[in-house]
C-alpha positions in Angstrom: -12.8 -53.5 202.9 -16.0 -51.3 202.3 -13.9 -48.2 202.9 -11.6 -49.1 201.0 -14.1 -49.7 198.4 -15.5 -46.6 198.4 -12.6 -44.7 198.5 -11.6 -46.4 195.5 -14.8 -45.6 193.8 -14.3 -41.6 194.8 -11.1 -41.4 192.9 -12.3 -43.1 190.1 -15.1 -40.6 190.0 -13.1 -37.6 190.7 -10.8 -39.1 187.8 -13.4 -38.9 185.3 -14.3 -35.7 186.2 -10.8 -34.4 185.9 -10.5 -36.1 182.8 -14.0 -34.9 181.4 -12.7 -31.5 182.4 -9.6 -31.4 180.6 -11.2 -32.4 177.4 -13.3 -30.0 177.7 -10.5 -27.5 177.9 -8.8 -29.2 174.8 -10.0 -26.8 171.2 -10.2 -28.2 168.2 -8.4 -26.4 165.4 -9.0 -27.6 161.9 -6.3 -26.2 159.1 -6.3 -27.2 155.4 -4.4 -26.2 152.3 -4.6 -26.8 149.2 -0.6 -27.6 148.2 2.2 -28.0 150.2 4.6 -25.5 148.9 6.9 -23.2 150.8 5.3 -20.0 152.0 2.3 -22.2 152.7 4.5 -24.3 155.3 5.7 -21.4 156.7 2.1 -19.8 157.1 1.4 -23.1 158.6 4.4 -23.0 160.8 3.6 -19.0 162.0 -0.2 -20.1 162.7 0.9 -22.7 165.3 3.8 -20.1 166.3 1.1 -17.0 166.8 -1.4 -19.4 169.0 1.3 -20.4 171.1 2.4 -16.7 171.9 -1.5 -16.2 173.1 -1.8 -19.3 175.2 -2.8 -22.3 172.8 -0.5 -24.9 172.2 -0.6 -28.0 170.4 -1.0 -31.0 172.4 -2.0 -28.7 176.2 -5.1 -27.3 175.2 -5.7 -27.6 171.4 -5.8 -30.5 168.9 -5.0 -29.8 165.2 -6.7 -31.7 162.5 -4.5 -30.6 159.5 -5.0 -31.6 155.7 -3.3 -30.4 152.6 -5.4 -31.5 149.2 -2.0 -31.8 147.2 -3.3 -29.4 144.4 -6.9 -31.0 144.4 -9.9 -29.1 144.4 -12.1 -31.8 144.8 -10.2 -33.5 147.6 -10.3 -30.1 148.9 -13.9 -30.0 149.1 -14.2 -33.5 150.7 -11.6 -31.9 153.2 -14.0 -29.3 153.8 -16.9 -31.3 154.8 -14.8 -33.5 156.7 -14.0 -30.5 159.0 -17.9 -28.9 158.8 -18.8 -32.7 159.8 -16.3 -32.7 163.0 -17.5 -29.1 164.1 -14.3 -27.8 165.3 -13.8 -24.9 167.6 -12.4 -23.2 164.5 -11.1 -23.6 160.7 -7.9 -21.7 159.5 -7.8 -22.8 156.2 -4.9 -21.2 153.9 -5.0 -19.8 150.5 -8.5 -18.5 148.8 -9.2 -21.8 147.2 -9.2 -23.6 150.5 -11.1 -20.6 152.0 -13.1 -20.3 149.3 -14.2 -24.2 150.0 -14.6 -23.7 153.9 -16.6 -21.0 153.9 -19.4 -22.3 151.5 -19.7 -24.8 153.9 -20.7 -23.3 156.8 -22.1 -20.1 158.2 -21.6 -21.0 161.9 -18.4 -22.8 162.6 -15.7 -19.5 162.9 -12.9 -19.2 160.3 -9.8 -17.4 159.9 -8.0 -17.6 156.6 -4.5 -16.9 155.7 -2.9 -16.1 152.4 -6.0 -15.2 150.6 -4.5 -12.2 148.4 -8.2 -10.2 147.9 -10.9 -11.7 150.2 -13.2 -9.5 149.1 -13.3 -10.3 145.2 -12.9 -14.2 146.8 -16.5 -13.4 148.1 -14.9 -14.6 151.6 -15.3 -10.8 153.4 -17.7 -7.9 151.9 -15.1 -5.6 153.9 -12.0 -5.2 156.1 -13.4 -3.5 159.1 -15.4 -5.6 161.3 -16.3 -8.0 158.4 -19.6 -9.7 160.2 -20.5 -13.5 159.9 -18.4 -16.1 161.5 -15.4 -14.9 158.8 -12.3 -12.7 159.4 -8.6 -13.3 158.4 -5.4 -12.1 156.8 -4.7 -11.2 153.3 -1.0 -11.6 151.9 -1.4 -9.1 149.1 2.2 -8.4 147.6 4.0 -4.9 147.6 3.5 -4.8 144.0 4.9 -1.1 144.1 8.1 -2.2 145.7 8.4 -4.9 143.5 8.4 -3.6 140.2 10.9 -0.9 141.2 12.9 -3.5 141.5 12.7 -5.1 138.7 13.2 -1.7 136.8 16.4 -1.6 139.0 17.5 -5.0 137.7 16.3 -5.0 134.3 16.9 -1.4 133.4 14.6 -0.7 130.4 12.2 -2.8 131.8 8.5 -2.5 129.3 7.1 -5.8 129.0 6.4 -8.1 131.8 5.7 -11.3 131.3 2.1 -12.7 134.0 1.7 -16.1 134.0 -1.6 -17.0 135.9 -4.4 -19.4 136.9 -7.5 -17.7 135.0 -9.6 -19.4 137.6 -8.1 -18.4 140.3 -9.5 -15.3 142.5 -6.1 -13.9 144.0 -3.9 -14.3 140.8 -6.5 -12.3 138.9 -6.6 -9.6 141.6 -2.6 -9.8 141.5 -3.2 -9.1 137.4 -5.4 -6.4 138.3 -2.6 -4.7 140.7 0.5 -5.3 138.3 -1.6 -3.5 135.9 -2.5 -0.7 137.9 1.3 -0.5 139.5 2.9 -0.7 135.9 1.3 1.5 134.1 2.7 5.0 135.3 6.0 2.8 135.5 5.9 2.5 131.5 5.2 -1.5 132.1 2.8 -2.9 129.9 1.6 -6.5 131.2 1.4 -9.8 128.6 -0.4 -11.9 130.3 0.3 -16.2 129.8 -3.1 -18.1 131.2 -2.4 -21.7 132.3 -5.6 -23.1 134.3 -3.7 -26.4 134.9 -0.2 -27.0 136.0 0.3 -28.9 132.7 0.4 -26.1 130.9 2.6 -23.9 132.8 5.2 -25.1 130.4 3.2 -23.9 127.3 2.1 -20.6 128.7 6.2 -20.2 129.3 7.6 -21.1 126.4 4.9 -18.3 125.0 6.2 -15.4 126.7 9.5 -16.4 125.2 11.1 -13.4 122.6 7.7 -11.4 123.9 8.6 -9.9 127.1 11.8 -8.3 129.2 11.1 -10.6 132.1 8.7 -13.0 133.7 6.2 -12.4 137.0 5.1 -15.0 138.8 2.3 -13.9 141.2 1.5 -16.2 144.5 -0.4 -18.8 142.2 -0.5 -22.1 143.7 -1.5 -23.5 140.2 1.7 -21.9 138.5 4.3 -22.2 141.8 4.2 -26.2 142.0 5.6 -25.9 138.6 8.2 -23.3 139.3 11.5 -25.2 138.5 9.8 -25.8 135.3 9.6 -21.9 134.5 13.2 -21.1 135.6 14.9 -23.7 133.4 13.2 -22.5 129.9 14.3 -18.7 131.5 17.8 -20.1 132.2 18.1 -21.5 128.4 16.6 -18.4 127.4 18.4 -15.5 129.2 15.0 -14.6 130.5 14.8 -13.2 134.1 12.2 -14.5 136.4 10.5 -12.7 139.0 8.5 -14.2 141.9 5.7 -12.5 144.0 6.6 -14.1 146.9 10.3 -14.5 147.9 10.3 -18.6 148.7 10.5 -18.9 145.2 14.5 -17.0 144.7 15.3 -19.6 147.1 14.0 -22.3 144.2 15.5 -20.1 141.5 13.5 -17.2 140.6 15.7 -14.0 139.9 15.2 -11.6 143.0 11.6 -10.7 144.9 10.5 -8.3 147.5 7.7 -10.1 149.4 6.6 -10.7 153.0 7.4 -12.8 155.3 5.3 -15.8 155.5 6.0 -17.1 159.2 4.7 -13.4 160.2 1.4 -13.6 158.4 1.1 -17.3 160.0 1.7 -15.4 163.4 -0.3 -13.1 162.8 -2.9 -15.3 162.0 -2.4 -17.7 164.7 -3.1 -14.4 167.2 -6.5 -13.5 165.2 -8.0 -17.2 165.8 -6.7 -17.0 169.7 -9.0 -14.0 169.8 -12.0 -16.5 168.1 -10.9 -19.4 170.8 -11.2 -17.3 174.0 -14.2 -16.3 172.8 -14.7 -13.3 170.4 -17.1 -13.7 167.0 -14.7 -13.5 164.3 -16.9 -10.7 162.5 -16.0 -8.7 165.1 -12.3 -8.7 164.4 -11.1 -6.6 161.7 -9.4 -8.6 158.4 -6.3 -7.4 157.9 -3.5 -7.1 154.6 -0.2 -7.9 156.0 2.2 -6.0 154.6 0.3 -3.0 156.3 0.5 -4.8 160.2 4.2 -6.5 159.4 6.5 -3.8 159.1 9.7 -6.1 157.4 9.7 -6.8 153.9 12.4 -9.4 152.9 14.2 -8.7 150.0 15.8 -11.9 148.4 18.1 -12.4 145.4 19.6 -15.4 143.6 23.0 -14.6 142.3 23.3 -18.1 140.9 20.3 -17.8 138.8 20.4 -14.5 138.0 23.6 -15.2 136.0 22.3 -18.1 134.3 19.2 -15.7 133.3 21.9 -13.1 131.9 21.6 -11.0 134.2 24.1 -9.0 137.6 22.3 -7.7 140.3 23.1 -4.2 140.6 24.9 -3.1 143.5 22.3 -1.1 144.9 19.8 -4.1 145.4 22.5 -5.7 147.1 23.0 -3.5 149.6 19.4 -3.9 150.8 19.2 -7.6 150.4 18.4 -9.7 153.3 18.4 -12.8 152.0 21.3 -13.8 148.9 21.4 -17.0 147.5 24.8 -17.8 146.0 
């Protein structure tokens, strides 16, 4: 009876220990955003797919805490000291708001960010090249080049472009900045159509109306949730509508050339399995996707196009790899 006893006792010991051992193993991964919308989903989805191709996979040896604010910046911030609180292993958090948010909180905990168009002017990084800090990440800059060639291509005679933006926002003002600089030897003067809420997104619209040869729509989370809004004024109008990020011709936006969201998720995901086996994040180089992800996806919307007055010329078509009907 004694032996048994104590042999009883030894397994439960050596349970525990096993047990203590694999928690110890388990990482804790904290990701936020501040909207659900669908580049963000798939950034989210490429995250989980890039850890898993370097070893970490949910539920074997990481736990992910994940929040999304629903467009809130304040519940953002309460998300943000709900993960400084916790002291997770690391914080991806996606788009600069969110970023913007986790990084005043802490100078220790390591982040990797996603979908921050210009970390720098975000105050996130002070460079690309071995940033320093606990901060490194991805920016999803657009091929703004690219993109207004298209456009041209589309909408021959092509002058006035139509920017409606989030004046508060860091990486719609730095998308401004670009469209600017890109236009301008293109003969494309920008009219820009601030809307700091998504209230007015309707307003700032209906003000471009008569003004411009098309609309841009840069990766704004402020003026995306209220996309469907934008594309039936344009519709009514026979104004063409131009995304920065190619998700949005899937919700009826004319045509875009943009990247690939589930690739700057993956590549993302790989950077933090660097931070999780161990290297300082300020040691890994930030990165602009459309430089590491060779694939740009062209998309087009046939159906909308038409309703905007508009054919896609032939020549678009024969490089598009994503048509909507």
């Amino acid at each position: 009876m004694k032996k048994i006893t104590k042999f009883a006792l030894i397994g439960v010991a050596v349970g525990l220990a096993f047990s203590t051992a694999n928690a110890a193993e388990m990482k804790k991964v904290a990701i936020s955003t501040i909207v659900e919308v669908p580049a963000l989903t798939d950034t989210k989805k490429g995250i989980l797919e890039g850890l898993a191709e370097k070893g970490f996979v949910v539920g074997k040896n990481i736990e992910v805490d994940y929040q999304n604010a629903n467009g809130n910046m304040p519940t953002q911030q309460q998300i943000a000291k709900k993960f400084i609180g916790a002291n997770p292993d690391i914080i991806i958090p996606i788009t600069t708001p969110t970023s913007q948010a986790m990084v005043a909180g802490t100078k220790t905990i390591p982040i990797v960010f996603a979908t921050v168009t210009d970390p720098i002017k975000a105050q996130l990084i002070s460079r690309y090249e071995k940033p320093g800090g606990n901060v490194t990440g991805v920016s999803d800059a657009a091929p703004i080049g690219p993109q207004l060639d298209m456009f041209q291509e589309i909408v021959p005679g092509l002058k006035k472009l139509g920017f409606i933006y989030n004046p508060g926002l860091d990486n719609a003002l730095a998308t401004l900045g670009w469209v600017k600089e890109q236009g301008a030897p293109r003969g494309i003067t920008v009219v820009e159509s601030p809307a700091p809420t998504t209230n007015e997104v309707i307003l700032a619209t209906k003000k471009l109306i008569g003004e411009v040869d098309a609309i841009y729509i840069p990766n704004d989370t402020t003026i995306v949730a209220a996309l469907e809004a934008i594309i039936k004024i344009a519709q009514d109008v026979d104004m063409p509508v131009f995304t920065g990020e190619t998700g949005g011709v899937t919700r009826g936006a004319a045509a875009s050339v943009g990247l690939d969201y589930v690739e700057v998720g993956r590549v993302t995901g790989r950077m933090a399995a660097e931070v999780l086996a161990g290297k300082n994040p300020g040691d890994i180089d930030a990165v602009i996707a459309y430089k590491v992800v060779d694939k740009f996806i062209v998309a087009v919307n046939l159906g909308s196009a038409k309703k905007m007055g508009m054919t896609i010329p032939k020549s678009v078509m024969d490089r598009a790899t994503q048509i909507i009907e």
